[in-house]
N, C-alpha and C positions, 0 to 999 in steps of 0.2 A: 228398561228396568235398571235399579241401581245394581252397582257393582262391589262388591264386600268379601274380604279378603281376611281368613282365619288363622292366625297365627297359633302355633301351639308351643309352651312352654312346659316342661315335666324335668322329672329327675335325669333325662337320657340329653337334654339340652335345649335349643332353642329352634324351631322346624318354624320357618316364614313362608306363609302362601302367594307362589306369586301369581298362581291363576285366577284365583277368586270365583264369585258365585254370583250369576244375577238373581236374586230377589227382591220382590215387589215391597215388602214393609218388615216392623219390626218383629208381628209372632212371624213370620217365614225365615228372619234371623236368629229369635229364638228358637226354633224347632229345629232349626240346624244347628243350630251351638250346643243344643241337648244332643242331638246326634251323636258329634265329634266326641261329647263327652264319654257318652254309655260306647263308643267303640272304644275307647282310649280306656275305659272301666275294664273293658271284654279282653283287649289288648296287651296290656300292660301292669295290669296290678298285681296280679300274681303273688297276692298275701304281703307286698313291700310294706313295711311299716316303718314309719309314716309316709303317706305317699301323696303328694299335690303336683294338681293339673292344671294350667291357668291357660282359656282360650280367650285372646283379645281379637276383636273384629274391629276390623276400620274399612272406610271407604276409597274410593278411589284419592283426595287426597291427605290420606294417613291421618285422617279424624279419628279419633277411638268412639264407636259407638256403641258399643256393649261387650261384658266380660262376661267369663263364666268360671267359677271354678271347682275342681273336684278336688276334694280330700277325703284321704283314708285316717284311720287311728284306731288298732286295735288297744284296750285297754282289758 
């Protein structure tokens, strides 16, 4: 199984994975990049306005394969 590796990026700085994650295809990369996300929602937002989260996934060699990102804005 492929090897993929979640970097997280937020207001607190820049967190690189170096263990990584085998999964089989891309919804198994998606469901986990929603994961990361809704923890990092649960985790850290704590009403910060405005607040972005940007998780990049790459493979074993540092291909970007899929982003995700979370943003707040209260208005």
């Amino acid at each position: 199984m492929p090897q993929y590796f979640f970097d997280l990026e937020n207001g607190g700085g820049f967190l690189k994975d170096n263990d990584g994650r085998n999964l089989p295809d891309d919804a198994a990369i998606q469901k986990e990049l929603a994961s990361i996300l809704l923890d990092v929602a649960e985790d850290e937002l704590n009403g910060i306005d405005p607040f972005t989260a940007e998780v990049t996934v790459r493979d074993l060699e540092d291909t970007v394969v899929m982003k995700g990102v979370l943003s707040f804005r209260a208005n």
